[in-house]
N, CA and C atoms as a LAMMPS dump frame, in Angstrom:
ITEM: TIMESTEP
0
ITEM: NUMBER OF ATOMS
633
ITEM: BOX BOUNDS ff ff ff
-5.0000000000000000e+02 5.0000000000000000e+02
-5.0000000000000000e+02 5.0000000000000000e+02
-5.0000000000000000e+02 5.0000000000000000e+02
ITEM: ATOMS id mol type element x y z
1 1 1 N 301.954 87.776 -382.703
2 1 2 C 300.705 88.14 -383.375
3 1 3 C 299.627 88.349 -382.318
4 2 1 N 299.302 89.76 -382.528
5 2 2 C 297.793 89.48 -381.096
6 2 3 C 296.406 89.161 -381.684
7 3 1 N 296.464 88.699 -380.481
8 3 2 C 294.862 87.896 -380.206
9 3 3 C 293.834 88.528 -380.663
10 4 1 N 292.585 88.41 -381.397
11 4 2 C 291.457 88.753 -382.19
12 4 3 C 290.911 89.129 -380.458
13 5 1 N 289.942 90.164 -380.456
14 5 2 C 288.872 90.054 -379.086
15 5 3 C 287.71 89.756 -379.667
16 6 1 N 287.348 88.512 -378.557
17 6 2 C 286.221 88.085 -378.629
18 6 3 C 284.856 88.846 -378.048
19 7 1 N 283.612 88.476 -379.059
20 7 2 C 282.617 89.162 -378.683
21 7 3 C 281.981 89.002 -377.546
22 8 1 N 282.616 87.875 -376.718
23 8 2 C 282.111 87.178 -375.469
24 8 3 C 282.782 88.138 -374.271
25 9 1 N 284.322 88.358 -374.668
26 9 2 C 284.519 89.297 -373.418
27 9 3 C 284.323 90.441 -373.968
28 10 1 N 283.89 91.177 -375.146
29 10 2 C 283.441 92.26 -374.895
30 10 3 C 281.845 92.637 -373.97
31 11 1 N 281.289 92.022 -374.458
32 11 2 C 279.84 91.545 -373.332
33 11 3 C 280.164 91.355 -372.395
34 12 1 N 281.072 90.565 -371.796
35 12 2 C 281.218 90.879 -370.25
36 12 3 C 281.496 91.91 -369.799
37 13 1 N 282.566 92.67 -370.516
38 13 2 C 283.138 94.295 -369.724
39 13 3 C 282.449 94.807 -369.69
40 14 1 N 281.557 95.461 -370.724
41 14 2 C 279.84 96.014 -370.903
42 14 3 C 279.348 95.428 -369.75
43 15 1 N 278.465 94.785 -368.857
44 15 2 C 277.989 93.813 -368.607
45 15 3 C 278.239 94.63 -366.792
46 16 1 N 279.438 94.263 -366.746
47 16 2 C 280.438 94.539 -365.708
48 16 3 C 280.313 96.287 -365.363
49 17 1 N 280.438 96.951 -366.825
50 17 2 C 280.595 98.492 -366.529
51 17 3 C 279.274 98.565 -365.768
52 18 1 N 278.237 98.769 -366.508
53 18 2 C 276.54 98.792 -366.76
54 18 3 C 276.23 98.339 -364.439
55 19 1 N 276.777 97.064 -364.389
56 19 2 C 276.583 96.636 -363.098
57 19 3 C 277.114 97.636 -362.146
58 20 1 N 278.181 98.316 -362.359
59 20 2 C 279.115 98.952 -361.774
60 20 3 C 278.54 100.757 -361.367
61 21 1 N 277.867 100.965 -362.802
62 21 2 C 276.663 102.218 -362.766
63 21 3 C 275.619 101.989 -361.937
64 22 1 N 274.976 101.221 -362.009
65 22 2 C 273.726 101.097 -361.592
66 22 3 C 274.088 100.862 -359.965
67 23 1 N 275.274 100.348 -359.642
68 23 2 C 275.689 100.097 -358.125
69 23 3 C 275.769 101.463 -357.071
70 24 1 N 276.605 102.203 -358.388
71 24 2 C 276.955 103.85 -357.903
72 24 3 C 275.607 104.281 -357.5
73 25 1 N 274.628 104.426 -358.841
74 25 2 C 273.296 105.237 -358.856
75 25 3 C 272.434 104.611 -357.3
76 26 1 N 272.729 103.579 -357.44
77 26 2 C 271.845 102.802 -356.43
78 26 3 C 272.818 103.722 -354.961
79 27 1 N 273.985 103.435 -354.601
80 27 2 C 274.617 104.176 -353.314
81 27 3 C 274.707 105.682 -353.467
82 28 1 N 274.292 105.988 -354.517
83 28 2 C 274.353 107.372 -354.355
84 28 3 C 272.572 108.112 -353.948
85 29 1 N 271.425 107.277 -354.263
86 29 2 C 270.325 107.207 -353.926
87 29 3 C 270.11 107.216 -352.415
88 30 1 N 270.759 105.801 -351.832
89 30 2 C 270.607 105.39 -350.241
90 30 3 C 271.549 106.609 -349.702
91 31 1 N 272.532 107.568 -350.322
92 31 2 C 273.231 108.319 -349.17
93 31 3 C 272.378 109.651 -349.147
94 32 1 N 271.511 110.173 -350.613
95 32 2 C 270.945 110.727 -350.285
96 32 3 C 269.913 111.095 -349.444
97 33 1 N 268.843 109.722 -349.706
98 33 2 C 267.998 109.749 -348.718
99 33 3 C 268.303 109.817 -347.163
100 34 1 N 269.445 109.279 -347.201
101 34 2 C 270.193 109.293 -345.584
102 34 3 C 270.298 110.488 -345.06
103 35 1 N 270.84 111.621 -345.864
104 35 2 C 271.248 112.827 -345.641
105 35 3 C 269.985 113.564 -345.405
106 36 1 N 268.493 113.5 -346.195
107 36 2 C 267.64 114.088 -346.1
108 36 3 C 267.034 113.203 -344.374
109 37 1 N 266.884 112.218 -344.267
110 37 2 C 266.698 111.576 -342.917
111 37 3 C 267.157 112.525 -341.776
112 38 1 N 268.769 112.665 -342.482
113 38 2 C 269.742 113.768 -341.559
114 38 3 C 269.266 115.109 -341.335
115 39 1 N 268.529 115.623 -342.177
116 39 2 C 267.693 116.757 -342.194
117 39 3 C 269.057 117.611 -342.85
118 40 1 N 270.089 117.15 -343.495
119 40 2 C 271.218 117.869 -344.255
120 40 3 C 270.791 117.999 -345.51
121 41 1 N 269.756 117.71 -346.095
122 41 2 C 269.614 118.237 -347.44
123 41 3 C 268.306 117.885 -347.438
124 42 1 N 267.458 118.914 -348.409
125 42 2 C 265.814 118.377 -348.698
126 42 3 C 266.159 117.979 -350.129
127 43 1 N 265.454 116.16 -349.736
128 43 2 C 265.398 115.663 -351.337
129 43 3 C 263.73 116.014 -351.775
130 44 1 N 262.97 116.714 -351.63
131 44 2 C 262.209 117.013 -352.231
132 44 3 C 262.297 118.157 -353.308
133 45 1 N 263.113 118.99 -352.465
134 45 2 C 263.368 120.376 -353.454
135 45 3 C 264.66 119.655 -354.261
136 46 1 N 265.477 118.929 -354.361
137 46 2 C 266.824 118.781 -354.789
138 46 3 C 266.131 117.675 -356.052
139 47 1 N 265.181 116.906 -355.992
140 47 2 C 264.886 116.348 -356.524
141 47 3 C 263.629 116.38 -357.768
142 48 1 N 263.158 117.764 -357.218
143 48 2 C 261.527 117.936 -358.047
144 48 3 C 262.463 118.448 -359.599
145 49 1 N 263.331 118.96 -359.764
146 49 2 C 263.658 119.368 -360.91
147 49 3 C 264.356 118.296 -361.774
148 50 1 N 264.787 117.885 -361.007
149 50 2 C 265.377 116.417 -362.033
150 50 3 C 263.907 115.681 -362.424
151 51 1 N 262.937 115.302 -361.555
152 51 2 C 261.735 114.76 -361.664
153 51 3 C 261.18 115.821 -362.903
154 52 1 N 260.773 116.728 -363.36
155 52 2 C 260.368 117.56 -363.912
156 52 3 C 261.358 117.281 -365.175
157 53 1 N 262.59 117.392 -364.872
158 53 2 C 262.883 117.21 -366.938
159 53 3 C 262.685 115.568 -367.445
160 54 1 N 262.546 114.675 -366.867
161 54 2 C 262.2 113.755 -367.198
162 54 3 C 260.222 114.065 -367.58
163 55 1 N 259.528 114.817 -367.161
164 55 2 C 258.556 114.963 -367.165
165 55 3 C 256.927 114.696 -366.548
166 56 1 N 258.409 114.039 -364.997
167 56 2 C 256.758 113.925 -364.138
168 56 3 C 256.581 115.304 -363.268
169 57 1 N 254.975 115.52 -363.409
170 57 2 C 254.607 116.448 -362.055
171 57 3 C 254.08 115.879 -361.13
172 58 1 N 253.914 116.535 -359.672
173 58 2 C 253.198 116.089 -358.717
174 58 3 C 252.136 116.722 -359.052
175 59 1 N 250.91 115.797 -358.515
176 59 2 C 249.062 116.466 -358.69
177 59 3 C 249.063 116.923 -357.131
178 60 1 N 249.716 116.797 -356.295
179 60 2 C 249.466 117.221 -354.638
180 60 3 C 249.738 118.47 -355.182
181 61 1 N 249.118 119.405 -354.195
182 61 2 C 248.857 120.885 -353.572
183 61 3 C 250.577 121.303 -353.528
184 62 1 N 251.277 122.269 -354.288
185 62 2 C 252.656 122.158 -353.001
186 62 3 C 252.249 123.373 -351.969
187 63 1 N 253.249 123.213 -351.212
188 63 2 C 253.297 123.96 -349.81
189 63 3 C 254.363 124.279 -349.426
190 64 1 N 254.262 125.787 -349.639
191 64 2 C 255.823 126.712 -349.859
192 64 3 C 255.747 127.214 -347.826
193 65 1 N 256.566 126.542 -347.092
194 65 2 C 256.476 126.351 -345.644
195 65 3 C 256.839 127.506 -345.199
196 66 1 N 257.702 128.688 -346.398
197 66 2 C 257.914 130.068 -345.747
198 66 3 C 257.015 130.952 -346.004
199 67 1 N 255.494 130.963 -346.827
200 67 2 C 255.002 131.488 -347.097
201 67 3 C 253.988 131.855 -345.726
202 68 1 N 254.54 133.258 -345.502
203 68 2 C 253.478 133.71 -343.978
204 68 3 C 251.647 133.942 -344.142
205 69 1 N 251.175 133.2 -345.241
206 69 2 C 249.746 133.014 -345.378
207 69 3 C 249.884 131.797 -345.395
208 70 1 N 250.596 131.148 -344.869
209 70 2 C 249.9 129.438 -345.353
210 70 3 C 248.865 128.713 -344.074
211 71 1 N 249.011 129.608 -342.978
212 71 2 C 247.848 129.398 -341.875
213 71 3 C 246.609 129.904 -342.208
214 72 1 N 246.781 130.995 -343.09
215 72 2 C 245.33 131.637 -343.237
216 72 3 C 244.847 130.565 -344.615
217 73 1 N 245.705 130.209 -345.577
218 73 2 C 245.341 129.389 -346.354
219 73 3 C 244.457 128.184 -345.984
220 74 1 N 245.352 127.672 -345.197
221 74 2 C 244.676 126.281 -344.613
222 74 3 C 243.419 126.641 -343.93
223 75 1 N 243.444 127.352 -343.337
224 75 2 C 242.655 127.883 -342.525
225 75 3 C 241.025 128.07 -343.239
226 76 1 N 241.273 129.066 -344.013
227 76 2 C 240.25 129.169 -345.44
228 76 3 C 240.133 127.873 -346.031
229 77 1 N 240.984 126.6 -346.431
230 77 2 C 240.585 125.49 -347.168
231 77 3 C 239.396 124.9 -346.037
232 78 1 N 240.039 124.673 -345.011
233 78 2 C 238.894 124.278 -343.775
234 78 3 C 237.636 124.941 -343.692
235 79 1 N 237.954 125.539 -343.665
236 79 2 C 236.427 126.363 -343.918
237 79 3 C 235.355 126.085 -345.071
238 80 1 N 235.839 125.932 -345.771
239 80 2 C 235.646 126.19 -346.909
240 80 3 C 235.011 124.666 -347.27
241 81 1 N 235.706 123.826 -346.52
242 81 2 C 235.257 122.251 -346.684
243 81 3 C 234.562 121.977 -345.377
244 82 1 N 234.565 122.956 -344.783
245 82 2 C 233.118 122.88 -343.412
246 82 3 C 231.626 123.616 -344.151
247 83 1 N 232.04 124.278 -344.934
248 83 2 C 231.113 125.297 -345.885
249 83 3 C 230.176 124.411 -346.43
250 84 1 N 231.259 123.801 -347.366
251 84 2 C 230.556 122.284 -348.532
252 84 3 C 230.002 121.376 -347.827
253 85 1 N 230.189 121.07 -346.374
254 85 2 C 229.542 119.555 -345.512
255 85 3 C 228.341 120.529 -344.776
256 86 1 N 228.365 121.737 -344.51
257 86 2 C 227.312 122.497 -344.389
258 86 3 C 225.723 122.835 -345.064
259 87 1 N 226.076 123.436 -346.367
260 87 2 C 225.167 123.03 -347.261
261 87 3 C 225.077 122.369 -347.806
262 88 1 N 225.543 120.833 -347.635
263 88 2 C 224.888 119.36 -347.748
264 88 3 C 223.521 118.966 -347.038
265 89 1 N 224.851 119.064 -345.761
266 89 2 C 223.523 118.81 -344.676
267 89 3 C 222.332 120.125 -344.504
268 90 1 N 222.753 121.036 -345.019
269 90 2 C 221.076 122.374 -345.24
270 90 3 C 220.188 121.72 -346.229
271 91 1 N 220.735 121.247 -347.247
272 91 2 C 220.096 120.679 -348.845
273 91 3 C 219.21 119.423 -348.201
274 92 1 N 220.249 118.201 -347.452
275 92 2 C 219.14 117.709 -347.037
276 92 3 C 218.108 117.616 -345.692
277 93 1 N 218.086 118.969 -345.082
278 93 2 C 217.386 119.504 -343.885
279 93 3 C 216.208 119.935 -344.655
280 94 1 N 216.408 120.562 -345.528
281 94 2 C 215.254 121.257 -346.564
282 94 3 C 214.78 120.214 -347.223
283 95 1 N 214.97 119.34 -347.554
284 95 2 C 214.363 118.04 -348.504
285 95 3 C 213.581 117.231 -347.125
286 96 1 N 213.802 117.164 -346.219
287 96 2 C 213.312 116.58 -345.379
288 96 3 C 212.041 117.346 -344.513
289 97 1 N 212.654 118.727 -344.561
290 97 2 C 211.702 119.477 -343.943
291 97 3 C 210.238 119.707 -344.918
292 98 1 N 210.447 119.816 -346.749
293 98 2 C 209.552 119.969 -347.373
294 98 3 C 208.451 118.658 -347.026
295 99 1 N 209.31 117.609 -347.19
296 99 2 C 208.832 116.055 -346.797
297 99 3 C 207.642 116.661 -345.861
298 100 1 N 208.146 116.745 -345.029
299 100 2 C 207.139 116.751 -343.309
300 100 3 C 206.275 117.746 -343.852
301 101 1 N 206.565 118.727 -344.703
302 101 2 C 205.101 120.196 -344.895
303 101 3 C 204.672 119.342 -345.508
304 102 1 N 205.281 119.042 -346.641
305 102 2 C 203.805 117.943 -347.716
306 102 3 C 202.393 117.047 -346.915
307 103 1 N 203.452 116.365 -346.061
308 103 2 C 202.661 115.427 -344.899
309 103 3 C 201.744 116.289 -344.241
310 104 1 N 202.162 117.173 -343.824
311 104 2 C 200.804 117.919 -342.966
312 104 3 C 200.242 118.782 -343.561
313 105 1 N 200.69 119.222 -344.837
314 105 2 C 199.385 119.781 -345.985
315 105 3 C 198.42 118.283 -346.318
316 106 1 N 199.062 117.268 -346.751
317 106 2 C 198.163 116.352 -346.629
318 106 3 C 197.163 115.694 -345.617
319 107 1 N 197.433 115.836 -344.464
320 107 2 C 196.715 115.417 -343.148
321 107 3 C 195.702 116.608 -342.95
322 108 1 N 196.253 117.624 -343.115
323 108 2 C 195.126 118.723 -343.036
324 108 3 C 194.053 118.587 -344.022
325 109 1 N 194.842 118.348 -345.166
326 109 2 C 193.754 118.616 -346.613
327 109 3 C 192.344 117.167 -346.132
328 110 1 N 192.967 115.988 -345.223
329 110 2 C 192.041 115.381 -344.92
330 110 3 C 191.587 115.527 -343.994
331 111 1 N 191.82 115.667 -342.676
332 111 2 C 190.838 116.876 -341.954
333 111 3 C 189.803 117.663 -342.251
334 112 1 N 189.998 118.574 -343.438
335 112 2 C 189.197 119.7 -343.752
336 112 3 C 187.994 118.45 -344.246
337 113 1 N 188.305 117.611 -345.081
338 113 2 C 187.478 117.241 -345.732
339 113 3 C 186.402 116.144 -345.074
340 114 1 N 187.525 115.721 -344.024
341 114 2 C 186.411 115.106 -343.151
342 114 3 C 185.151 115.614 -342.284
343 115 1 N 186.11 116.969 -342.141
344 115 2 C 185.673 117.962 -341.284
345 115 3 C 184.12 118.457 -341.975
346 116 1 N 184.144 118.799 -343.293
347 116 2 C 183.06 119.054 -344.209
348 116 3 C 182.213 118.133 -344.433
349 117 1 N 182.82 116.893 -344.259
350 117 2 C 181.628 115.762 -344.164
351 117 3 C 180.178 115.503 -342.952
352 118 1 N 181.522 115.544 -342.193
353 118 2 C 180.497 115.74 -340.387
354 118 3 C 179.575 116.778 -340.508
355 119 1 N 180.461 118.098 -341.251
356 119 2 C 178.943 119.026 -341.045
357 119 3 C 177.834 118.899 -341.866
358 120 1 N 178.573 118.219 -343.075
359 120 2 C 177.036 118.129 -344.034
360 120 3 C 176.083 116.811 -343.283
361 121 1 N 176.271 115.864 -342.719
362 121 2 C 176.033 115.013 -342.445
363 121 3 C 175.271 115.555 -341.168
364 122 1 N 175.64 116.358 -340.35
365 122 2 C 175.275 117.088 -339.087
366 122 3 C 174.058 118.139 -340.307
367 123 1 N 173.973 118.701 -340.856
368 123 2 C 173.275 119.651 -341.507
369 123 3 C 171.913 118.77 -342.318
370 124 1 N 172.337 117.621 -342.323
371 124 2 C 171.587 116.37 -343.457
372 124 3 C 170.445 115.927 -341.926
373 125 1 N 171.118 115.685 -340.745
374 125 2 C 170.482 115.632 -339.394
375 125 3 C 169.511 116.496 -339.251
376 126 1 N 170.073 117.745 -339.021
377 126 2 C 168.937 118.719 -338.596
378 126 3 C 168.258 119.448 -339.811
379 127 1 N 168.469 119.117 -340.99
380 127 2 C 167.061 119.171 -341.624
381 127 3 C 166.211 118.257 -341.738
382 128 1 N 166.576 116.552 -341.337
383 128 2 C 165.451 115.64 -340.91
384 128 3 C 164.864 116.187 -340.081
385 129 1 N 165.712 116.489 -338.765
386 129 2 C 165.061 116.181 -337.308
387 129 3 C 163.814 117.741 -337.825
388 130 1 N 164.291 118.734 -338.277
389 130 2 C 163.448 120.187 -338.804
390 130 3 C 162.024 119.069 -339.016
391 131 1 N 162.541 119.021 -340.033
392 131 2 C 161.324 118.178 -341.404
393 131 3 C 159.937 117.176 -340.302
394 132 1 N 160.819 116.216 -339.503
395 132 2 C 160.02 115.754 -338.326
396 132 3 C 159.428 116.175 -337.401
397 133 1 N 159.913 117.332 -337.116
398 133 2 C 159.178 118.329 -336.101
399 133 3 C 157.657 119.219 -336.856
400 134 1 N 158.404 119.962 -338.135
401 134 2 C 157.798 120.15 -339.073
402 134 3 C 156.095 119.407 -338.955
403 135 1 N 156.726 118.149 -339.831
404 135 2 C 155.35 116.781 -339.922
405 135 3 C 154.824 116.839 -338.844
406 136 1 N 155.472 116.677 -337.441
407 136 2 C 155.114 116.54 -336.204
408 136 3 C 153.526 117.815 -335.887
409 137 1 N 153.984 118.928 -336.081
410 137 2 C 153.381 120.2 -335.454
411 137 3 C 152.095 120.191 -336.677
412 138 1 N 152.361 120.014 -337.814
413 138 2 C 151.121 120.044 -338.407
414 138 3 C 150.131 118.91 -338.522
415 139 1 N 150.792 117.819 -337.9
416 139 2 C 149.509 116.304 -337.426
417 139 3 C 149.031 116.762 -336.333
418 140 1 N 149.57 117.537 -335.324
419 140 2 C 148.94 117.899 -333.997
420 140 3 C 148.281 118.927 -334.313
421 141 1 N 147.987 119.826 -335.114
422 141 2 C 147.133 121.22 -335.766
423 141 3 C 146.008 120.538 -336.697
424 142 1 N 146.406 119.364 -337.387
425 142 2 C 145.776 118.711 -337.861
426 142 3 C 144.632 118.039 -337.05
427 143 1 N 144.87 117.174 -336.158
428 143 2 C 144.172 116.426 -335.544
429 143 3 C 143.673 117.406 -334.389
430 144 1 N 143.706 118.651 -333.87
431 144 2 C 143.18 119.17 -333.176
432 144 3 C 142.029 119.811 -334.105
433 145 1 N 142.014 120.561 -335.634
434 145 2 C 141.23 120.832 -336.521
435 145 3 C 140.236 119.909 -336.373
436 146 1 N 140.691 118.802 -336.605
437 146 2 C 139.675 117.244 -337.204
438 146 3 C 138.864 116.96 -336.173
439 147 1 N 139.141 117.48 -334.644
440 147 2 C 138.848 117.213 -333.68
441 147 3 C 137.642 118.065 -332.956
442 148 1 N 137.436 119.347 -333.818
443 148 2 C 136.686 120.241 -333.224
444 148 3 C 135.143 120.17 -334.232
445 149 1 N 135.628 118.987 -335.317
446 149 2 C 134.534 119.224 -336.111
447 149 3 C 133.631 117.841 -335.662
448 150 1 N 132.319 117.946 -336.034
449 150 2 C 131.801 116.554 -335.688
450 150 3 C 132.299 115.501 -336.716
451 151 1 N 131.92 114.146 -336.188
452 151 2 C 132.938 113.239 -336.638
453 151 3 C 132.901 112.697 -338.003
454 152 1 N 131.223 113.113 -338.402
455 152 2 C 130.713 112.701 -340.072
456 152 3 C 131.725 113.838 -340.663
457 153 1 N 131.674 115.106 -340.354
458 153 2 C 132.469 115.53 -341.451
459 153 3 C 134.436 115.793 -341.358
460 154 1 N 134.341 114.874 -340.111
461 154 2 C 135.933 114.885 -339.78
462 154 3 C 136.433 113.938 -340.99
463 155 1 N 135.516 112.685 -341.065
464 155 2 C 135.613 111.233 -341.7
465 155 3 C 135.682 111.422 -342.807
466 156 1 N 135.347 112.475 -343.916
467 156 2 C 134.736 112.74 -345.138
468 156 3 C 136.31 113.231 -345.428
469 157 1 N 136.565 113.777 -344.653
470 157 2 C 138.092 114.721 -344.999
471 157 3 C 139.133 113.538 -344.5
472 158 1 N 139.06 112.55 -343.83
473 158 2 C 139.968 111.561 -343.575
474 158 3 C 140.234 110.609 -344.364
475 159 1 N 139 110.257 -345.612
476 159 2 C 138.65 109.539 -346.238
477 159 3 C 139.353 109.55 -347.512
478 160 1 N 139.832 110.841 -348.197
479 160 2 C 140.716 111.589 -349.209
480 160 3 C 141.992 111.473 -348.843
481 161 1 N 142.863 110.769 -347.654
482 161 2 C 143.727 111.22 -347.553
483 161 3 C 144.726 109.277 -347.185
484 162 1 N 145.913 109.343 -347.591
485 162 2 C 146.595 107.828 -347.549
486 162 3 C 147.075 107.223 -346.558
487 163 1 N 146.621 105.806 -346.616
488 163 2 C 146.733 105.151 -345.434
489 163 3 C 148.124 105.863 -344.452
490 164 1 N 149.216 105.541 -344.961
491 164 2 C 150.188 106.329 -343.808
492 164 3 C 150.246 107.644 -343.625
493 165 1 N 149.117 108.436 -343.933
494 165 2 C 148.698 109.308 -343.686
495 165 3 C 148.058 109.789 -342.732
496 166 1 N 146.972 108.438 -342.695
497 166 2 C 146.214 108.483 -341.664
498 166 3 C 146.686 107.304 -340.396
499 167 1 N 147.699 106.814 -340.618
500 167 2 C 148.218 106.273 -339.394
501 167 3 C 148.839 107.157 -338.516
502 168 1 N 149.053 108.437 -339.517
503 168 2 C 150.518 109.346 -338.421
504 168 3 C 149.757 110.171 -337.785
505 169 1 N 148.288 110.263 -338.523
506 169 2 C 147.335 111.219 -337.736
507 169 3 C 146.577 110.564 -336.711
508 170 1 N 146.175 109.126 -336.877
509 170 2 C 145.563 108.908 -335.38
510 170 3 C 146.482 108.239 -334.393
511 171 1 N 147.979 108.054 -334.936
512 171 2 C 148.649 107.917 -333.871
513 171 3 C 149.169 109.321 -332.767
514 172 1 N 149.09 110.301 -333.396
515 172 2 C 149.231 111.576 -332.878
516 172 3 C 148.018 112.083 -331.891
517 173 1 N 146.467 111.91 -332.711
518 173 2 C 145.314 111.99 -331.629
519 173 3 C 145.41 110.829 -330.923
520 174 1 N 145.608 110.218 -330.486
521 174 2 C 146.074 109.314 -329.447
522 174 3 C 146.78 109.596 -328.157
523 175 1 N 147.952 110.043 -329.429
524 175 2 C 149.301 110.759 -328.122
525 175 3 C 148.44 111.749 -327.259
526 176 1 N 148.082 112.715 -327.904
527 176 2 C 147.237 113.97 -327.585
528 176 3 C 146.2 113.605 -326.783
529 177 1 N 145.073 112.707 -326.679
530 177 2 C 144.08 112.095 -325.883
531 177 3 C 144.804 111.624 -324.629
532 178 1 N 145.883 111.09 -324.971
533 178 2 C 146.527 110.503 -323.07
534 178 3 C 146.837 111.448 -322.823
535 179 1 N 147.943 112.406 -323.055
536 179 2 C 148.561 113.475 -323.008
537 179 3 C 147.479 113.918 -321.88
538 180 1 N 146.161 114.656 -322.646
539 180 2 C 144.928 115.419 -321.811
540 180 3 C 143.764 114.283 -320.648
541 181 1 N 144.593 113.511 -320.652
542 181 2 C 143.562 112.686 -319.842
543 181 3 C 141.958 112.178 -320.646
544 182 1 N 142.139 112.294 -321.533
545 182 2 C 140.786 112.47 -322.127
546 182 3 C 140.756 111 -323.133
547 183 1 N 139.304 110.517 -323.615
548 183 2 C 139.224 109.192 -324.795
549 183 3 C 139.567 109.534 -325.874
550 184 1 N 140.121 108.569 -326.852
551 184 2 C 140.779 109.201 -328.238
552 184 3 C 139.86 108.691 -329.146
553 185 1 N 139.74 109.801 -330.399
554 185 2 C 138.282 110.15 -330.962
555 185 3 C 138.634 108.957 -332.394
556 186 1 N 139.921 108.272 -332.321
557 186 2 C 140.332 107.428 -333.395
558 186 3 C 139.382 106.459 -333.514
559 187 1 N 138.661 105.818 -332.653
560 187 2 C 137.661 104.512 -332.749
561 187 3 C 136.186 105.231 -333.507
562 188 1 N 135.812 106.493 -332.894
563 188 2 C 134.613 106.704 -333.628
564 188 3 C 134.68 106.961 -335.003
565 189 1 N 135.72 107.357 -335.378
566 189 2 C 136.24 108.153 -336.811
567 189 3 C 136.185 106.918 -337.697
568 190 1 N 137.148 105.64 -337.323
569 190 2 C 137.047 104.35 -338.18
570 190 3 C 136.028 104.103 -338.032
571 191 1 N 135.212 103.662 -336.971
572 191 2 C 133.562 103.189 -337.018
573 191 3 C 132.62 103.596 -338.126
574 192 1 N 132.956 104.993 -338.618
575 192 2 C 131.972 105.597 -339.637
576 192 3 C 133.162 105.368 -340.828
577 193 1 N 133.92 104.628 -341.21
578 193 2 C 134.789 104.494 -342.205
579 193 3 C 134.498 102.825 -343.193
580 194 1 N 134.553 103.024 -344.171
581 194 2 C 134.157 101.51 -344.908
582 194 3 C 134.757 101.079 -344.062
583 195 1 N 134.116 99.54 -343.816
584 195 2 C 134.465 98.253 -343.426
585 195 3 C 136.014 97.832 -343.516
586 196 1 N 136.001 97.61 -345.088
587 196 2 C 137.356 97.259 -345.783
588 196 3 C 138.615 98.053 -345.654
589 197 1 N 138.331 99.794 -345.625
590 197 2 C 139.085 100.352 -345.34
591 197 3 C 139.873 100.852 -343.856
592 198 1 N 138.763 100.487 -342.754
593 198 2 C 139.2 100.584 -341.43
594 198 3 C 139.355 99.143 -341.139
595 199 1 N 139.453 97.869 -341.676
596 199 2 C 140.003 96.931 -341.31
597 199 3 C 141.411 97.272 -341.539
598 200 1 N 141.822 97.276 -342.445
599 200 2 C 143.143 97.86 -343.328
600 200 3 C 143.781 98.693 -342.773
601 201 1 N 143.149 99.747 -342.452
602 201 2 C 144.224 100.679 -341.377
603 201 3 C 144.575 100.03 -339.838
604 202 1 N 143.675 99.545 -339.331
605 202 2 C 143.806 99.065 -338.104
606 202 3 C 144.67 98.011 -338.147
607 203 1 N 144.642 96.931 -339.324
608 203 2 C 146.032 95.96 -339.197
609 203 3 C 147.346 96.882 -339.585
610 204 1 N 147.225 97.693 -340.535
611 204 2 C 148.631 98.154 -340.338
612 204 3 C 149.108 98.789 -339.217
613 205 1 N 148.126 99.326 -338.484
614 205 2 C 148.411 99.949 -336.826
615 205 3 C 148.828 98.609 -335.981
616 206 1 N 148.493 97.81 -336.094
617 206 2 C 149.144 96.885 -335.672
618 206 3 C 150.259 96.555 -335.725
619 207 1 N 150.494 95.993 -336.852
620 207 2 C 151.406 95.847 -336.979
621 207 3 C 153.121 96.576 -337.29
622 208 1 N 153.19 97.642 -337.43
623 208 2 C 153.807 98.64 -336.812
624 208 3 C 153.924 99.307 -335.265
625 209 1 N 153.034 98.966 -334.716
626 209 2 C 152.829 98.551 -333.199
627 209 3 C 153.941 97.373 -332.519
628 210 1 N 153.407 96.261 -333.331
629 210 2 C 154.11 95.552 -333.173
630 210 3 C 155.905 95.359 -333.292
631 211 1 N 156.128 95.781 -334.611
632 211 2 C 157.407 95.535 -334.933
633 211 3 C 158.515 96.737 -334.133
């Protein structure tokens, strides 16, 4: 009577076959690669189609090594990626260069404006210093007028007119009296002037004298 087979040695023979495949696949792998080492077979080309019905692609570039443009190819990719690191560095030559115009449109724009300050300030000058010369030439036309008349009716016309008014005028006949070697007609003029009012001028001559 024969023996029932057990499910135990059927699992092993399975087991055994399965080990026995995978041993092959495995030495039949290492002789290939050996052979391509050998430069006796390319496993790249022998292999991309088996790779492909399973359904992987490569994302690398391929590179068909008999193709008599593949120097000008490369050649052009280089370029082409000297091109792109080119107008990088132009993009930021120009961002840098606008930088620096901004800066010296700004340094100028303050320049100009400083520049417009000085002159108004220079222009604000010489219409004082005008204005002083001005005052100047008509106290000396003044006090030469006042000077030719006798002194009652010099006093009458001195008398109408405000104290720093009449300080700038007899400090001027003054100037004018040393100037000519001559006495200055300021003492007779106050002498015939109220009391109260040629005390008053004479301390403020003082004291502006003083300070």
């Amino acid at each position: 009577m024969p023996l029932a087979k057990t499910p135990g040695k059927s699992a092993n023979v399975l087991g055994r076959i399965l080990g026995l495949l995978l041993l092959i696949v495995l030495l039949s792998l290492v002789g290939f690669l050996w052979l391509d080492i050998l430069g006796l077979v390319d496993a790249r080309q022998v292999a991309l189609p088996l790779l492909k019905m399973v359904g992987f692609t490569s994302t690398e570039r391929q590179i068909n090594a008999e193709d008599p443009l593949l120097l000008d190819r490369e050649r052009l990719i280089k370029r082409e990626d000297s091109l792109s690191i080119l107008q990088e560095e132009l993009g930021l030559q120009t961002a840098d260069l606008k930088k620096q115009n901004d800066e010296v449109l700004q340094k100028q724009n303050s320049l100009t404006e400083q520049q417009k300050a000085l002159e108004d300030q220079q222009n604000s000058f010489n219409e004082a210093l005008k204005a002083a010369d001005d005052k100047k030439a008509n106290l000396v036309q003044n006090s030469k007028y006042l000077n030719s008349m006798p002194p009652v009716t010099a006093v009458q016309i001195l008398l109408k007119m405000e104290d720093q008014d009449l300080i700038d005028l007899f400090r001027v006949t003054e100037e004018l009296a040393k100037a000519n070697g001559t006495n200055s007609i300021v003492s007779a003029w106050l002498s015939k002037f109220p009391p109260e009012r040629a005390a008053a001028i004479q301390r403020k001559m003082a004291r502006k004298t003083g300070s």
